[in-house]
C-alpha positions in Angstrom: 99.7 42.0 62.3 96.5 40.1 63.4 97.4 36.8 65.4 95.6 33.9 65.1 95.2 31.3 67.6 95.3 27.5 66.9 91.5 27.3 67.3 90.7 29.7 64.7 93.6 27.3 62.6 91.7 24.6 63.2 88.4 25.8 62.2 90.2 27.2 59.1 91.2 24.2 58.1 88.3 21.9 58.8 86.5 24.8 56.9 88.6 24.3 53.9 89.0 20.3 54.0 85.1 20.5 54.0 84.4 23.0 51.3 87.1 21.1 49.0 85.2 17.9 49.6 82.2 19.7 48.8 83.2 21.0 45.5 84.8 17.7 44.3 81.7 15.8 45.5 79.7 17.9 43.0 82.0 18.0 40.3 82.6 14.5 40.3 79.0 12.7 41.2 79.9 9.3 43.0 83.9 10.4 43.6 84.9 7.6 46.1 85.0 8.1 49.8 88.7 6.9 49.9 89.8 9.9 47.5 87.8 12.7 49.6 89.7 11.2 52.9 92.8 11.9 50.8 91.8 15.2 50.3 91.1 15.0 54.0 94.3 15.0 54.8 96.5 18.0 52.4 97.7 21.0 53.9 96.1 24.3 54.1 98.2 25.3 51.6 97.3 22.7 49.7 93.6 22.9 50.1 93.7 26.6 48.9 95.5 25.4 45.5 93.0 22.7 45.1 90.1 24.7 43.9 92.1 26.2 40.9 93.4 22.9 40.3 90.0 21.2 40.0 88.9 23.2 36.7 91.8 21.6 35.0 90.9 17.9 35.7 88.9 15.8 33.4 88.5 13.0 35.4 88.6 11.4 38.7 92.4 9.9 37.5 93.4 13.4 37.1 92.5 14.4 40.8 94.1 11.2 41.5 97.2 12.3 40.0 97.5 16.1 41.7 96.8 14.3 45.3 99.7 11.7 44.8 101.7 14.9 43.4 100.7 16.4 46.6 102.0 13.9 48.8 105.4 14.1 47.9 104.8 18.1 48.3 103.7 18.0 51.6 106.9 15.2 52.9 109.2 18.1 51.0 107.6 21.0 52.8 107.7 18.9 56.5 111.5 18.0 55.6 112.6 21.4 54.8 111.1 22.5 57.5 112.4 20.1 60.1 115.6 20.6 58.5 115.5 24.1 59.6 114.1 23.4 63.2 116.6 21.0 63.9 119.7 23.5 63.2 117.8 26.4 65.0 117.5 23.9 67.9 121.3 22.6 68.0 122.0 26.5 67.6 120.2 27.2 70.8 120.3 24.1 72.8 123.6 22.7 71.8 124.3 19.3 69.6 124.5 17.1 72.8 120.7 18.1 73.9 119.1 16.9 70.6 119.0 12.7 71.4 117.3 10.4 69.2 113.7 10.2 70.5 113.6 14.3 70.3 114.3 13.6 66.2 111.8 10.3 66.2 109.3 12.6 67.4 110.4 15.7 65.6 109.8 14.2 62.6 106.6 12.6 63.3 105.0 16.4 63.3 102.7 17.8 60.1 104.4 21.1 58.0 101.7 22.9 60.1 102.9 21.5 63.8 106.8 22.3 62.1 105.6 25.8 61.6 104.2 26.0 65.1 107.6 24.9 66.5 109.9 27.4 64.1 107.8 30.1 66.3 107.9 28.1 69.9 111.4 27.7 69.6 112.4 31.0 70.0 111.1 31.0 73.8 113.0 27.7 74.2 115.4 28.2 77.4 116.6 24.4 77.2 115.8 20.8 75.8 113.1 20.0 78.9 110.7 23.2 77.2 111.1 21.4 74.0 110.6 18.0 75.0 107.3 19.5 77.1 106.3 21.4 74.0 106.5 18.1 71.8 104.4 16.2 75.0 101.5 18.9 74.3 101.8 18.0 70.7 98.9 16.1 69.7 100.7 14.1 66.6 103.8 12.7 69.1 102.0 10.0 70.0 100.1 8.6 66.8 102.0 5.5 65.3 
């Protein structure tokens, strides 16, 4: 299996966030800048769906449509998956390490930074490595 590191992510995605702006910028002459920093902003998953989706919208209102469809895809996907993190951690860290500012700032992660932590945790000897791994998270601290 071929591992990738977070850089090569990164690049990934800022790769695919470009290319989708690119395509919807030429299928839709004069698309707004608001709607192509919402696309900006969906998954990778979601990006790779998008360019299949865009041969089935006849209009700006239908891409409008898909991304607000999206949205409430991507708070699903981040849910689950803290969902699934948070009883892996009270599994291996016990219910009285898991306060309230470890949820606050669980749940302020992306799907992707969730994903990251379903892997991290399973190195996780007790709450202080996951409270340092959530300090080298670079979403803890937006508001």
């Amino acid at each position: 299996m071929e591992y990738i590191t977070s850089w090569e992510r990164a690049g990934g995605l800022k790769c695919a966030r470009e290319m989708s702006q690119d395509l919807l910028a030429n299928r839709f002459v004069g698309i707004d800048k608001k709607i192509l920093e919402r696309v900006g902003q969906l998954s990778i998953d979601q990006l790779h769906n998008l360019p299949g989706a865009i041969y089935d919208f006849t209009s700006i209102e239908d891409l409008q449509h898909w991304l607000i469809a999206m949205k409430y895809v991507r708070k699903w996907e981040r849910n689950k998956g803290l969902e699934i993190v948070q009883r892996q951690l009270i599994k291996r860290l016990g219910n009285e390490s898991i306060n309230y500012g470890i949820i606050c700032k669980l749940y302020r992660l992306e799907p992707s930074e969730v994903d990251d932590l379903t892997e991290a945790l399973l190195d996780f000897q007790d709450v202080e490595d996951l409270e340092y791994w959530l300090s080298q998270s670079r979403i803890v601290y937006r508001d």
